[in-house]
C-alpha positions as MATLAB code, in Angstrom:
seq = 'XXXXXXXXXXXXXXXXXXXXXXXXXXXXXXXXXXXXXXXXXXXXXXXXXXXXXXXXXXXXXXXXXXXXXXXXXXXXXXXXXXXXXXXXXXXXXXXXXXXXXXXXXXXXXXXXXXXXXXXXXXXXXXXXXXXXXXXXXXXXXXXXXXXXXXXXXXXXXXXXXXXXXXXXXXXXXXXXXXXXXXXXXXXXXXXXXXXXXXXXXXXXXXXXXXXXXXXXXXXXXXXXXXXXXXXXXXXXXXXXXXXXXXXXXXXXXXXXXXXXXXXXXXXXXXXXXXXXXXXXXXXXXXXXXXXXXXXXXXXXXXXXXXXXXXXXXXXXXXXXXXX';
ca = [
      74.845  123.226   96.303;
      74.559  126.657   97.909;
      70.712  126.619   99.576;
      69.537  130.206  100.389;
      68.141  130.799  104.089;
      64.482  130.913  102.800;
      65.425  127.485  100.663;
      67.006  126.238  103.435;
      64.658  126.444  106.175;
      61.631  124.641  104.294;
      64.153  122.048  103.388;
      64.843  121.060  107.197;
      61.395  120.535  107.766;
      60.620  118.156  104.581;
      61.514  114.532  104.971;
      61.495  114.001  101.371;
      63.285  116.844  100.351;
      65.927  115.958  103.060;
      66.391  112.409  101.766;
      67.338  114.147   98.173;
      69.680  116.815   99.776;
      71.808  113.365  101.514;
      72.162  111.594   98.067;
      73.771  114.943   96.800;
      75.993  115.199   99.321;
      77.162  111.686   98.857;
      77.402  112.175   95.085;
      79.689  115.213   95.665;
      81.745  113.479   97.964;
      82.309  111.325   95.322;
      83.305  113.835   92.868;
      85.843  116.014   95.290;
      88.615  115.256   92.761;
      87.020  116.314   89.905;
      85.966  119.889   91.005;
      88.543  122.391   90.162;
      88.926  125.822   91.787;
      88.745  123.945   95.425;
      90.817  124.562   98.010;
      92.489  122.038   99.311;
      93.021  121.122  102.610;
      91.793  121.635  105.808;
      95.561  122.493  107.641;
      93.611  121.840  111.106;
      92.344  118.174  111.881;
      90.851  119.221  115.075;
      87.625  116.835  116.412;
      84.419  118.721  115.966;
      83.432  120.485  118.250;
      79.821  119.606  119.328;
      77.868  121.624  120.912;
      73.824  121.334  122.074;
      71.524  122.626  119.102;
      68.650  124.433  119.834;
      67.574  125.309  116.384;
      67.927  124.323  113.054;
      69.942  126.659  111.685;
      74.081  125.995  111.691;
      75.947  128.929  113.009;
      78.992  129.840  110.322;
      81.675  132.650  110.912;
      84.280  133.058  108.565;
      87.492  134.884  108.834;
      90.551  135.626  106.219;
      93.476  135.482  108.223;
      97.257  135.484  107.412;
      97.589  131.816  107.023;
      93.915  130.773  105.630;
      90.506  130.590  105.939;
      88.871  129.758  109.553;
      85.713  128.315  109.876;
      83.633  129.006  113.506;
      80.947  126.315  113.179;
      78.289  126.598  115.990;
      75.052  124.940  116.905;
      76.260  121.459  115.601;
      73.988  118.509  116.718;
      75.891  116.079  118.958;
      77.406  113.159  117.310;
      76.631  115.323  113.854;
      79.335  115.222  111.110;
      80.098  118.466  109.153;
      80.239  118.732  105.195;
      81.088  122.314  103.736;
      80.609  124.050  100.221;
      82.840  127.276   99.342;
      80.279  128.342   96.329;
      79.060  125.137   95.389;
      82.527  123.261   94.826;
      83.207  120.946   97.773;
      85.620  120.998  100.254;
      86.604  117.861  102.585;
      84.772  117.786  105.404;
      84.916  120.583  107.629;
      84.652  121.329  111.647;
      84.662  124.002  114.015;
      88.330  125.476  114.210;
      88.873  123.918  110.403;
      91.600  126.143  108.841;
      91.036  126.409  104.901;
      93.528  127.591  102.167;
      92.497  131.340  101.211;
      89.905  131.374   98.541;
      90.692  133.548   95.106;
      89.520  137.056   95.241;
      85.847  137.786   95.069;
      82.884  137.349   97.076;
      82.466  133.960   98.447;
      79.982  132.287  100.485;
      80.031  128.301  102.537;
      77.348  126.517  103.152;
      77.345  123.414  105.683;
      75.718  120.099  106.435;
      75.859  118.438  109.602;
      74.964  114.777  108.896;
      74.194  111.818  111.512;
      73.599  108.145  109.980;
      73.175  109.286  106.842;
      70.476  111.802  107.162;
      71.198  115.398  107.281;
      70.158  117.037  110.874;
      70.640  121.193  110.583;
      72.647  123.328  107.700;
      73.478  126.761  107.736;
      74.914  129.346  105.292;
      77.723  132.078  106.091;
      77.406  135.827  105.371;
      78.733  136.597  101.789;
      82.600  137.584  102.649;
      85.150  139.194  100.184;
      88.687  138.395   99.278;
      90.478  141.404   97.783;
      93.996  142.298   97.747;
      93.297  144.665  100.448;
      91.941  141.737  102.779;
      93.728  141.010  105.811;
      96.745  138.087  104.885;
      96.607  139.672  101.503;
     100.453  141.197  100.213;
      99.861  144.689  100.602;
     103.045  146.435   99.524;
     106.115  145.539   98.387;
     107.689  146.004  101.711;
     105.337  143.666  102.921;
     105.705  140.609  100.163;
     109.498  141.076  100.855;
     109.128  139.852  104.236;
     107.075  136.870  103.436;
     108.772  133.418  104.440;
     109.365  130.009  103.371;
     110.527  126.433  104.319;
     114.230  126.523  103.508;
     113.956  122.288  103.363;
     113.019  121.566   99.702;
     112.247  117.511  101.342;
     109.892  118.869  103.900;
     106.091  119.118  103.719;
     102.957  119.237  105.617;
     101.450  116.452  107.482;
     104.722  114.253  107.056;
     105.536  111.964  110.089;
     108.898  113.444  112.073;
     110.804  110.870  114.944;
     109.788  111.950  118.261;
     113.399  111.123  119.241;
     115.128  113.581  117.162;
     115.281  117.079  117.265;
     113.369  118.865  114.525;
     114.978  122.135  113.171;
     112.884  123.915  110.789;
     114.719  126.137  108.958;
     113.011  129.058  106.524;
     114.098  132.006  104.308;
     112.328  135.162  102.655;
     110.218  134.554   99.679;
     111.817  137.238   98.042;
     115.314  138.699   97.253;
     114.762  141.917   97.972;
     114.745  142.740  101.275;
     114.108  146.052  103.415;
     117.255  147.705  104.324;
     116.003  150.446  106.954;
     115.238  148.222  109.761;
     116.219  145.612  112.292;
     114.680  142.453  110.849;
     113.236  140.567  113.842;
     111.811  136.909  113.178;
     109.320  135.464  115.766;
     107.703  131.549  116.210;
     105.125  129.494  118.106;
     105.551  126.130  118.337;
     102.161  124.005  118.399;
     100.292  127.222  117.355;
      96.881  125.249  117.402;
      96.506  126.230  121.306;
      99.512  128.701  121.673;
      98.800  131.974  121.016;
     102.141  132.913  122.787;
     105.426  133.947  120.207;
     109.016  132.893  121.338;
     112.539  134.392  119.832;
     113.428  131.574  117.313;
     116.627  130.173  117.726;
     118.801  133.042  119.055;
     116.656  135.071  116.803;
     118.092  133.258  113.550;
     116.171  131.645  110.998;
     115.220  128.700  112.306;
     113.814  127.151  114.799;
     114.163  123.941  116.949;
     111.929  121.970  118.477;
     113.389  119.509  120.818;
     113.037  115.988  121.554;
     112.029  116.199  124.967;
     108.811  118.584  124.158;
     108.186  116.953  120.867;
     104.605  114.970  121.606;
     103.157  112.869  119.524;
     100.063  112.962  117.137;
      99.603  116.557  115.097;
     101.832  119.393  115.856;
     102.388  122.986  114.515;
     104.907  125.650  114.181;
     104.609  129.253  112.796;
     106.961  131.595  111.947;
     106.934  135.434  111.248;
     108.944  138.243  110.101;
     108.857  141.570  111.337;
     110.508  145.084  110.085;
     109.857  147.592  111.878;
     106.728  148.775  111.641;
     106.262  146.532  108.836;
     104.967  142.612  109.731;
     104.789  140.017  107.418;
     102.502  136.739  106.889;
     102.577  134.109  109.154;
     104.159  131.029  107.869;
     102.343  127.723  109.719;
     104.261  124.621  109.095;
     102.433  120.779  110.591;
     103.874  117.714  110.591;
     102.915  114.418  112.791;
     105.013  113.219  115.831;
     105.760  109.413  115.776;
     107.533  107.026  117.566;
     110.537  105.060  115.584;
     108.629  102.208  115.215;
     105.104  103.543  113.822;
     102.878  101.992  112.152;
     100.126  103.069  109.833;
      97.159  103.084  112.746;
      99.401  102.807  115.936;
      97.439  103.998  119.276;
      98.165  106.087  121.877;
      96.580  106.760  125.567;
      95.824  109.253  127.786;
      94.113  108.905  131.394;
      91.053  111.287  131.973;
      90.239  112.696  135.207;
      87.983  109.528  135.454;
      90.745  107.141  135.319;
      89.166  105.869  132.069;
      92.237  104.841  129.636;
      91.199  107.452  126.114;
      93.216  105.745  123.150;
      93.504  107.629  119.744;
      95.231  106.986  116.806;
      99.018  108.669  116.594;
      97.796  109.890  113.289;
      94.560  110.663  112.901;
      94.621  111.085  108.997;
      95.259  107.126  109.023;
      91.410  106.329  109.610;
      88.215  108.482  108.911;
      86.445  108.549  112.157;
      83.614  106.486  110.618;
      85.577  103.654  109.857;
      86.944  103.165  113.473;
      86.593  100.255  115.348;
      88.289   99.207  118.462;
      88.996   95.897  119.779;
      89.366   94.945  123.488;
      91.102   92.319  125.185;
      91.865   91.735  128.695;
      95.227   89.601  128.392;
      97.515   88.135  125.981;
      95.512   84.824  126.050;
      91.702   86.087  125.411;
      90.648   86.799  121.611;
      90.154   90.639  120.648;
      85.881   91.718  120.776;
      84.725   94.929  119.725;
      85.045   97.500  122.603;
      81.785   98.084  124.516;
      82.750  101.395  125.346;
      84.654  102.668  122.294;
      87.893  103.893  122.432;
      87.388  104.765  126.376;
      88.870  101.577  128.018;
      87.452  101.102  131.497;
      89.653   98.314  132.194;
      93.348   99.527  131.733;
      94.897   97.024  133.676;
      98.510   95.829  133.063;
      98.205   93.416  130.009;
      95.194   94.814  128.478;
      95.581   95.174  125.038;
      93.677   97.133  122.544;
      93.789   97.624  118.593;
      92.231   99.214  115.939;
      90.010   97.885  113.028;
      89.638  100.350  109.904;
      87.698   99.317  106.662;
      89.929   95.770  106.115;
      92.934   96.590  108.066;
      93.903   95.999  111.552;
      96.603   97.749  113.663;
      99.500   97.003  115.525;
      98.547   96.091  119.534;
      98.239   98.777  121.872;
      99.233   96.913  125.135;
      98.844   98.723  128.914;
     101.785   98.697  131.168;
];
């Protein structure tokens, strides 16, 4: 539902009214697939950002850009979910950084929940924001739509898992036939674009690009490419896939040390498990029964043998064990 600021303020401070707004939400969640007209998505599957909340109000900035719509969420109560309306049909939960396909032309307004054991903490409603075919990302000219780029891999899409020990080449082509004729056509990439914001030649300034085995990480990883003309620049083309080892399986771990020593683990694919549903089990040695972890998915005691696992809903991964 899209609550106006007046609305929305006397909502946050009525515990009854509160209790209603969390059954909608619920019930919508329920009904995602049966809303048409909403984007689908998000491309980014970045962890919320949390930051400290000082008032009730939810801080929402939205920009059109090239490759979708970003959400800047601010203000979010720690440990808070987020839950996001684009003019009252729902979207999948949302975060900061959450990268949206564009919306249809027209004005268009988001709304947002942020929600903490069920009860909703703070919301917060954008500034109404237009899509029109003069809106940046939009296909300006002709000169611009012919410079517009695809995946030239008809068995390739987003979010599928990739070998970590291969080499990926992505390979793309012009949307259109057509092409300009007057200019030097120069194509351009980032690889992992999420944190990038650095372009490289792609490979020897072909169509395509390669992304090596040896800098290949695991978990989610992006690539964009663009075409330029001239003066003329096209949209950017973001491609994301998963890195995996050869023998993944559906909620295999990972770990990083932090500058504590403290052993993080996190799942290699993070669209396996909703963050709700994720359990981890501890166990000092091969011979001592799994137990919940007391400390979550920080493992204190990393010692060689230690072994750790995920639980999710009614399935259990495969053993993360420290070397």
């Amino acid at each position: 539902m899209i609550v106006k600021k007046n609305v929305l303020i006397a909502t946050l401070y009525s515990a009854l009214l509160l209790s209603v707004l969390t059954g909608c939400i619920k019930g919508k969640r329920n009904n995602i697939d049966s809303q048409e007209g909403a984007p689908v998505g998000p491309v980014s599957e970045e962890p919320i950002a949390v930051s400290k909340s000082d008032k009730a109000l939810l801080d929402i900035q939205v920009t059109i850009r090239d490759d979708g719509m970003l959400l800047n969420i601010t203000n979010i109560p720690a440990g808070a979910t987020l839950e996001c309306d684009l003019d009252d049909k729902p979207l999948v939960p949302c975060h900061d950084g959450a990268l949206f396909l564009r919306p249809d032309i027209g004005d268009h307004v988001i709304n947002a929940v942020a929600i903490k054991d069920g009860s909703m903490l703070s919301a917060g409603e954008s500034k109404v924001f237009a899509v029109s075919p003069t809106s940046q990302g939009e296909i300006e000219s002709p000169e611009r739509g012919s410079l517009a780029l695809l995946m030239d891999a008809p068995t390739f899409k987003n979010a599928t898992d990739l070998p970590i020990s291969a080499d990926f080449i992505a390979k793309f082509k012009f949307a259109e036939k057509n092409q300009p004729k007057d200019c030097k056509q120069v194509f351009r990439c980032k690889y992992d674009s999420r944190t990038s914001q650095f372009w490289t030649s792609c490979d020897q300034n072909s169509m395509s690009y390669t992304v090596r085995k040896d800098i290949m990480a695991m978990g989610l990883q992006y690539l964009s490419m663009q075409s330029t003309c001239s003066d003329q620049v096209g949209p950017i083309l973001t491609i994301f896939w998963y890195g995996v080892p050869d023998n993944y399986k559906p909620l295999m771990l990972q770990a990083v040390k932090d500058q504590a020593g403290k052993a993080i683990v996190s799942l290699v694919r993070d669209l396996d498990c909703p963050e709700g549903q994720q359990v981890f089990e501890c166990s000092p040695d091969a011979a001592t029964p799994f137990i919940k972890c007391v400390t979550g998915n920080a493992i204190a005691d990393s010692k060689k043998g230690a072994r750790v696992r995920l639980h999710c809903d009614n399935q259990t991964g495969p053993e993360f064990i420290f070397e």
